[in-house]
C-alpha positions, 0 to 999 in steps of 0.5 A: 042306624043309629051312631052313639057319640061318647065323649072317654070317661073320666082320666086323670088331669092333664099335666099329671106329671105321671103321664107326660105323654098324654096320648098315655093318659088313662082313666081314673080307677073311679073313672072306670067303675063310673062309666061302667055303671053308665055304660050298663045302663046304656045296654040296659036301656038299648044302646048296642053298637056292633062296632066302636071306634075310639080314638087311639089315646088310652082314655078312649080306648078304655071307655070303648072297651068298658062299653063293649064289656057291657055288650058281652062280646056283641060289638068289637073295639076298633081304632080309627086315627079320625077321632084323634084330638082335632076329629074328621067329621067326614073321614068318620063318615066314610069309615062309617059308611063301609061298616057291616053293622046297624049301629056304631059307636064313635069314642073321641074327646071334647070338643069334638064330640060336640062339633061332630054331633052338631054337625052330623044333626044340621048345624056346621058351627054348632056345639053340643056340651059334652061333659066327661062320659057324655053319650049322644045317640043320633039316628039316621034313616038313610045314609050317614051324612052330615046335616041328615041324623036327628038327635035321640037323645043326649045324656050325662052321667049326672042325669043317669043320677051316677 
């Protein structure tokens, strides 16, 4: 099983006076054709959660339903309060858990990506730099538990050359 882990996609600036509500923040129009881009190359290369989960701020459920867009109705968009800013590891794990699926997608911010893939792949008080639209895949050949996934691979935007 593997679980991808995906920091949203580019929005607009905190503070935007636009948005003072920022669970409303959403992504930029150059921020959406940018992870469409990554989210393609993604499927592309293989990356095919049956189910995404995304926190509920608008930014993040935007990136889930860009990716699942690029997976042409294969995975479906779910909201899980757990990846709200401030994430529960554990209360995802046991969401995880119960899923029908072989691979999932977590959609959350930063830093909590990075914390949560640290954590899923062994260390407690790791960090894994999680840059905008940052897509981690951790594999796990057993249960999803903290400590037991190894890290396939960790890649930006910037290293897709978009």
């Amino acid at each position: 099983m593997f679980i991808y882990l995906l920091r949203h996609a580019w929005a607009s600036h905190h503070g935007d006076p636009r948005w003072p509500d920022d669970w409303q923040r959403p992504l930029t129009p150059e921020g959406r054709a940018r992870f469409a881009q990554m989210a393609q190359a993604l499927v592309e290369q293989g990356t095919r959660p049956e189910v995404i989960a995304t926190s509920p701020l608008v930014r993040c459920r935007q990136t889930a339903e860009i990716l699942a867009d690029c997976l042409a109705g294969a995975a479906r968009v779910v909201e899980v309060e757990a990846l709200t800013p401030g994430s529960d590891v554990g209360a995802l794990i046991e969401w995880s858990r119960r899923q029908d699926a072989n691979d999932l997608a977590w959609v959350g911010h930063a830093p909590d990506m990075g914390r949560m893939a640290a954590a899923l792949i062994g260390s407690q008080r790791g960090n894994l730099r999680f840059a905008k639209g940052t897509c981690a895949a951790v594999r796990f050949h057993g249960a999803v538990e903290l400590g037991m996934g190894d890290l396939h691979w960790l890649v930006t935007a910037r290293v897709l050359g978009l």
